[in-house]
C-alpha positions as CSV (number, residue, x, y, z in Angstrom):
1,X,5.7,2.2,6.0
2,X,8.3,0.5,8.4
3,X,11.8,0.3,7.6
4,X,11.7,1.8,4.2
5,X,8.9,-0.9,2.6
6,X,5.4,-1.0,1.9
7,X,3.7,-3.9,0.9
8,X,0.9,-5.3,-1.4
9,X,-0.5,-8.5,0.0
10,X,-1.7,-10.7,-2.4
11,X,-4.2,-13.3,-2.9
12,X,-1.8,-16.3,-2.9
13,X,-0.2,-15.1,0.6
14,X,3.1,-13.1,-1.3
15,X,3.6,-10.1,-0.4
16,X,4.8,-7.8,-2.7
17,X,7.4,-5.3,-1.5
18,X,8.6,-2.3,-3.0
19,X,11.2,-0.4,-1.1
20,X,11.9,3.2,-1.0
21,X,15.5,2.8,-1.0
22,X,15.6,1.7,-4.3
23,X,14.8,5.2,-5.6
24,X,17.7,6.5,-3.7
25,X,20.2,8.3,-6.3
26,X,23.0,7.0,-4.0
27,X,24.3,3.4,-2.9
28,X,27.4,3.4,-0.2
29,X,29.8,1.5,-2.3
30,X,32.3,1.3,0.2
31,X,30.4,0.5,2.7
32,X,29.1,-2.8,0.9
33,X,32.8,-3.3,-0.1
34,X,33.8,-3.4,3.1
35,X,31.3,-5.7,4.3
36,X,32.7,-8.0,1.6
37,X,36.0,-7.4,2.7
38,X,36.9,-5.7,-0.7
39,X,39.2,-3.0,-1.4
40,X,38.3,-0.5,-4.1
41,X,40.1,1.4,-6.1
42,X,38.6,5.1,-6.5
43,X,38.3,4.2,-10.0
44,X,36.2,0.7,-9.3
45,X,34.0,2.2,-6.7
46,X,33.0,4.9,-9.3
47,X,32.2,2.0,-11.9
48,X,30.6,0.2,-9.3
49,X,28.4,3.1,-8.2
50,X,26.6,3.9,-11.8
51,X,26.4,-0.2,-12.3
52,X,24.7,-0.9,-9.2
53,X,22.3,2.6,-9.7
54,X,21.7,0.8,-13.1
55,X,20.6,-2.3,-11.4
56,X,18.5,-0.6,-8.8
57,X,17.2,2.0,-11.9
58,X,15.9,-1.5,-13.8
59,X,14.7,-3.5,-10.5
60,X,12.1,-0.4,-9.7
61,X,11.1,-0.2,-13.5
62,X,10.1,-3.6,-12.6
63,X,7.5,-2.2,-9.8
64,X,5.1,-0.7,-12.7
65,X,4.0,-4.1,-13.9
66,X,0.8,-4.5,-12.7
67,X,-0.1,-8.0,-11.6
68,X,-3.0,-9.6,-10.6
69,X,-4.1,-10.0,-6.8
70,X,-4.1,-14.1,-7.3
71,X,-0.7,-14.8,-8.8
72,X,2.2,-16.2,-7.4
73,X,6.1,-15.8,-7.9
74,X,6.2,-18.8,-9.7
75,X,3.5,-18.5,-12.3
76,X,6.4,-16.7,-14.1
77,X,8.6,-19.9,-13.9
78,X,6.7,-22.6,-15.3
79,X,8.8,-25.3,-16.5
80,X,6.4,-28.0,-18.2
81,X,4.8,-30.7,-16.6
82,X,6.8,-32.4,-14.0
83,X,6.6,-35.9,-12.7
84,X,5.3,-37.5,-9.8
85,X,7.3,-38.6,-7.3
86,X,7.4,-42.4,-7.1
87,X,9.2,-43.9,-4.0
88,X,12.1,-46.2,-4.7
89,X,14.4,-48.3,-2.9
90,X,17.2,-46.0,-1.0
91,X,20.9,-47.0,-1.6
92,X,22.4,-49.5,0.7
93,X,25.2,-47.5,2.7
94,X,27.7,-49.8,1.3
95,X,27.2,-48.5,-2.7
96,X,26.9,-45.5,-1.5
97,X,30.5,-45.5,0.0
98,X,32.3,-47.2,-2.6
99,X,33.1,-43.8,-4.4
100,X,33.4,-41.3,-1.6
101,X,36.9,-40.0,-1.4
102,X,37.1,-40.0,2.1
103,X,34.6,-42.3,4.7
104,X,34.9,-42.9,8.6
105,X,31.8,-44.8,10.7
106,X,29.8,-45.1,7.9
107,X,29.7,-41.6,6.4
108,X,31.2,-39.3,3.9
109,X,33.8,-37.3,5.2
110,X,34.0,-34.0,3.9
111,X,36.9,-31.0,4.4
112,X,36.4,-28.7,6.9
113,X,34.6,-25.1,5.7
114,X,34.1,-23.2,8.8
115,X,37.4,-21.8,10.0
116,X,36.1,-21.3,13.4
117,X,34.0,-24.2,14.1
C-alpha cells in the first residue's frame, strides 16, 4: 500500500482507490483552512470538523458497493442517446467579433486573472 491507497484495477483500465485516510477519526481543519487562506473561528472549525467526518463517514460507506470487474465510472452517468457529431462551417472571425466586449488583432480580449503573470 503506498501513500495511504490500495487499489482494485479493473477491467475497463479504472482503478479503484480506497484510501486509509478516510477512516481516520480526525481531519486537520486548520490546516486545510489555512491552505485556503481562511480564518476560523474555534466555533467554525468545530462545525467544520464533524461536517467534513460526516462527509468522509458517507464517501467510505460508498467503498462496500461491490461492482463488477468490467464497469466504468460512467456507466453510472448515462444520459440518453447522444448525437453524432456532424461538422459544420466554423464562424467567420468577423461574426464572431461583433459582440465581444473588448477585441485587439483579431481576438477577444479578456481581463487579466493571474495577479502575477
Amino acid at each position: 500500500m503506498a501513500h495511504g491507497y490500495e487499489g482494485k484495477a479493473l477491467a475497463s483500465g479504472w482503478l479503484l482507490l480506497k484510501s486509509s485516510a478516510m477512516s481516520q477519526a480526525h481531519i486537520d481543519v486548520r490546516y486545510v483552512a489555512n491552505l485556503a487562506r481562511l480564518d476560523l473561528t474555534e466555533a467554525e472549525v468545530a462545525v467544520f470538523q464533524s461536517q467534513l467526518v460526516a462527509i468522509l463517514g458517507h464517501v467510505e460507506s460508498l467503498s462496500a458497493i461491490e461492482l463488477p470487474d468490467d464497469m466504468t465510472a460512467m456507466d453510472g452517468m448515462r444520459l440518453g442517446p447522444m448525437r453524432d457529431d456532424q461538422p459544420h462551417e466554423s464562424l467567420l472571425p468577423e461574426a464572431m467579433l461583433v459582440n465581444a466586449p473588448d477585441q485587439a488583432q483579431s481576438q477577444i480580449r479578456v481581463p487579466k486573472v493571474v495577479a502575477d503573470a
